[in-house]
C-alpha positions in Angstrom: 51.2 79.1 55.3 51.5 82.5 56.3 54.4 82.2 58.6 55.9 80.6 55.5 55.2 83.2 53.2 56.8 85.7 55.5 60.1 84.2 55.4 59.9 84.6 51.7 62.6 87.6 50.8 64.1 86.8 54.5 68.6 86.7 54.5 69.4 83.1 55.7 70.9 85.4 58.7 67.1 86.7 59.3 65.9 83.4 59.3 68.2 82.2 61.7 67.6 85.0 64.3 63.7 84.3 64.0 64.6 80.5 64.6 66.8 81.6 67.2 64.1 84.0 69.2 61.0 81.4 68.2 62.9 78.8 70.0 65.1 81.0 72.9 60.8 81.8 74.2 60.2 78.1 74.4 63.5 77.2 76.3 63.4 79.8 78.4 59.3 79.6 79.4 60.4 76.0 79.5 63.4 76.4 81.7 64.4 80.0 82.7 67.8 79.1 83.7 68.1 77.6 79.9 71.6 78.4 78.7 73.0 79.9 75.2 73.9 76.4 74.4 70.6 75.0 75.2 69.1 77.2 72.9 71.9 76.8 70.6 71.7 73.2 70.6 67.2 73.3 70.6 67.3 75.5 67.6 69.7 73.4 65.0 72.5 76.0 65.2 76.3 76.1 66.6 76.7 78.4 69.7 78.6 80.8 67.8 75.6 81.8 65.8 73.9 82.6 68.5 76.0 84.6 70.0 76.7 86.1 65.7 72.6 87.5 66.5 72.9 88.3 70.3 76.3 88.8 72.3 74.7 87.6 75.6 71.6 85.8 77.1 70.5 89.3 78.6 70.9 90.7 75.1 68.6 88.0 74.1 66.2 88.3 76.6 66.0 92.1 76.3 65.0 91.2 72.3 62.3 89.1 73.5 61.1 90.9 76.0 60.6 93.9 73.5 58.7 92.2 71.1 56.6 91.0 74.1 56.1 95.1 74.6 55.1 95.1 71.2 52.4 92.6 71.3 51.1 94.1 74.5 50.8 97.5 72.7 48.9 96.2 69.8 46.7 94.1 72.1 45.8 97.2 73.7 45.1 99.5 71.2 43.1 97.4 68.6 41.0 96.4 72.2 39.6 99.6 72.7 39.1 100.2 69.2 35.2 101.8 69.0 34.7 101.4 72.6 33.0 104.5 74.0 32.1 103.5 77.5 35.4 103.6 79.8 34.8 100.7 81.9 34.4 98.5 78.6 37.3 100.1 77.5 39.5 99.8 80.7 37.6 95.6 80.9 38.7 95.1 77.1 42.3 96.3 77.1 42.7 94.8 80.3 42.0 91.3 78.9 43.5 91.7 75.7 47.1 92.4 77.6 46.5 89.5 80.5 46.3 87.1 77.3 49.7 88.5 76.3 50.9 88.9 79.0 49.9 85.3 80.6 52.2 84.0 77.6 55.0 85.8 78.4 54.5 86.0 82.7 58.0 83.5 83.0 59.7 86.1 80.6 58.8 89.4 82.3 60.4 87.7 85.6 64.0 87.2 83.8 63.1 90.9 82.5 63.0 92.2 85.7 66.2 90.8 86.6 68.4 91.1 83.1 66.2 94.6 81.1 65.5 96.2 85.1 62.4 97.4 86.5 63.0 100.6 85.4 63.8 99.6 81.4 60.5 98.0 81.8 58.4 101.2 82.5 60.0 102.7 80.0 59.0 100.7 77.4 56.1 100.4 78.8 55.1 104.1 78.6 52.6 104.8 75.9 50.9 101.6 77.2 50.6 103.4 80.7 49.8 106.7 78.6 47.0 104.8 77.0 45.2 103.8 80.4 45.9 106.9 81.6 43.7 108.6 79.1 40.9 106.0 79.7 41.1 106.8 83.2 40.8 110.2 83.0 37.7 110.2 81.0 35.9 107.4 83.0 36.8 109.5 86.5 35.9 112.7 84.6 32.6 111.3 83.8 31.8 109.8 86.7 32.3 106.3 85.8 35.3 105.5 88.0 35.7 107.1 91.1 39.4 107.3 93.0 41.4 109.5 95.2 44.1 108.9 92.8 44.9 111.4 89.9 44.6 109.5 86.3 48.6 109.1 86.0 49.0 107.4 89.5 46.3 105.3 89.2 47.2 104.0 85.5 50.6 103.5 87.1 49.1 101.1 90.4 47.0 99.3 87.6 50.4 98.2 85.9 51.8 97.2 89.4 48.8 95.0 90.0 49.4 92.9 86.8 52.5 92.8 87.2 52.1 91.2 90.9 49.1 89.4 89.5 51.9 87.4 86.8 54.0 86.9 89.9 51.3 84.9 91.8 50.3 82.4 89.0 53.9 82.0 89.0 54.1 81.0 92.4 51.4 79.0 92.2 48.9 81.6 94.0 46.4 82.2 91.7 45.3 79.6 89.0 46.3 80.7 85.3 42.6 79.9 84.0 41.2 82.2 86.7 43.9 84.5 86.3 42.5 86.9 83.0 39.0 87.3 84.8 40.5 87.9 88.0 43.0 91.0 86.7 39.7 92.1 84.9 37.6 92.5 87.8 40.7 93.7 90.0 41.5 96.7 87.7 37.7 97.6 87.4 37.3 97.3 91.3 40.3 99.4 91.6 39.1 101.6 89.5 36.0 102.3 91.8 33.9 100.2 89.6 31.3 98.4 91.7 31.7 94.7 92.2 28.5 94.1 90.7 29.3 96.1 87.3 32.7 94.5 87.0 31.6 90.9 87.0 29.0 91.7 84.8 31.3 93.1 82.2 33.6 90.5 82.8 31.0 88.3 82.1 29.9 90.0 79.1 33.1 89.9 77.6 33.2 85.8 78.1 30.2 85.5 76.0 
């Protein structure tokens, strides 16, 4: 019901490019070397419609990837939301972007090929800026302890996920293990004692 009601008000050409980007996720976490007629042809629409909402399949896959972005930018704010303590903060947000993220792990790989590793950063910047300020308070209280300055260290967390994603998709690390695992390896990296991250880990499974 409420995906329906938001369609209400929607142009039959908005409704078609939702259609289009519901479906163009599915194909392509289905099949990443799915065509623009695949898609054309799995969503009920001619080619050339397709192409009326997005001129190419990288234009296409930079749209999807953005509102990927998005979603990983809300997960990580309303996460932290009320948390005081930095590890529970840094545990939280971390989580709340793995379960994102996991969705989307096939679509950041065609990212990195057809937005480029350094269109990604970008717009992942007030993410990064976000876990930067966590860091800094946790290592200026104490609570994480690194030779890395706040910045640099927000900036190897994002490289870890990101090479965390690439194993499950190699078939290195099991998706179902894969959240908790990217928990206790941020924590850890953090300077967070083995013990205390499994615990919050834990904690945050209950």
């Amino acid at each position: 019901m409420a995906r329906m009601s938001t369609m209400v008000g929607l142009s039959r050409a908005d409704v078609n490019r939702r259609r289009i980007l519901d479906v163009a996720l599915g194909e392509l976490l289905r099949d990443p070397d799915a065509s623009m007629d695949q898609i054309a042809r799995a969503a009920g629409v001619v080619r050339r419609t397709v192409y009326g909402h997005f001129p190419s399949r990288e234009a296409l896959i930079r749209t999807l990837f953005d509102g990927a972005v998005d979603a990983v930018r809300a997960a990580h704010s309303a996460s932290r939301e009320g948390v005081e303590d930095p590890a529970e903060s840094l545990a939280r947000s971390t989580l709340a972007v793995w379960e994102i993220a996991d969705r989307y792990r096939l679509l950041v790989a065609l990212a990195r090929r057809d937005v480029t590793p350094r269109g990604i950063r970008d717009r992942l910047t007030p993410v990064r800026e976000a876990c930067t300020e966590v860091l800094r308070h946790g290592l200026e209280q104490g609570v994480f302890a690194s030779p890395l300055p706040a910045p640099v260290l927000a900036h190897v967390h994002e490289q870890m996920l990101f090479t965390l994603m690439e194993a499950v998709n190699e078939g290195l690390l099991a998706a179902e293990e894969a959240g908790r695992s990217a928990v206790v390896t941020m924590l850890t990296a953090a300077g967070v004692p083995a013990s205390r991250a499994t615990e919050l880990v834990a904690g945050l499974r209950d």
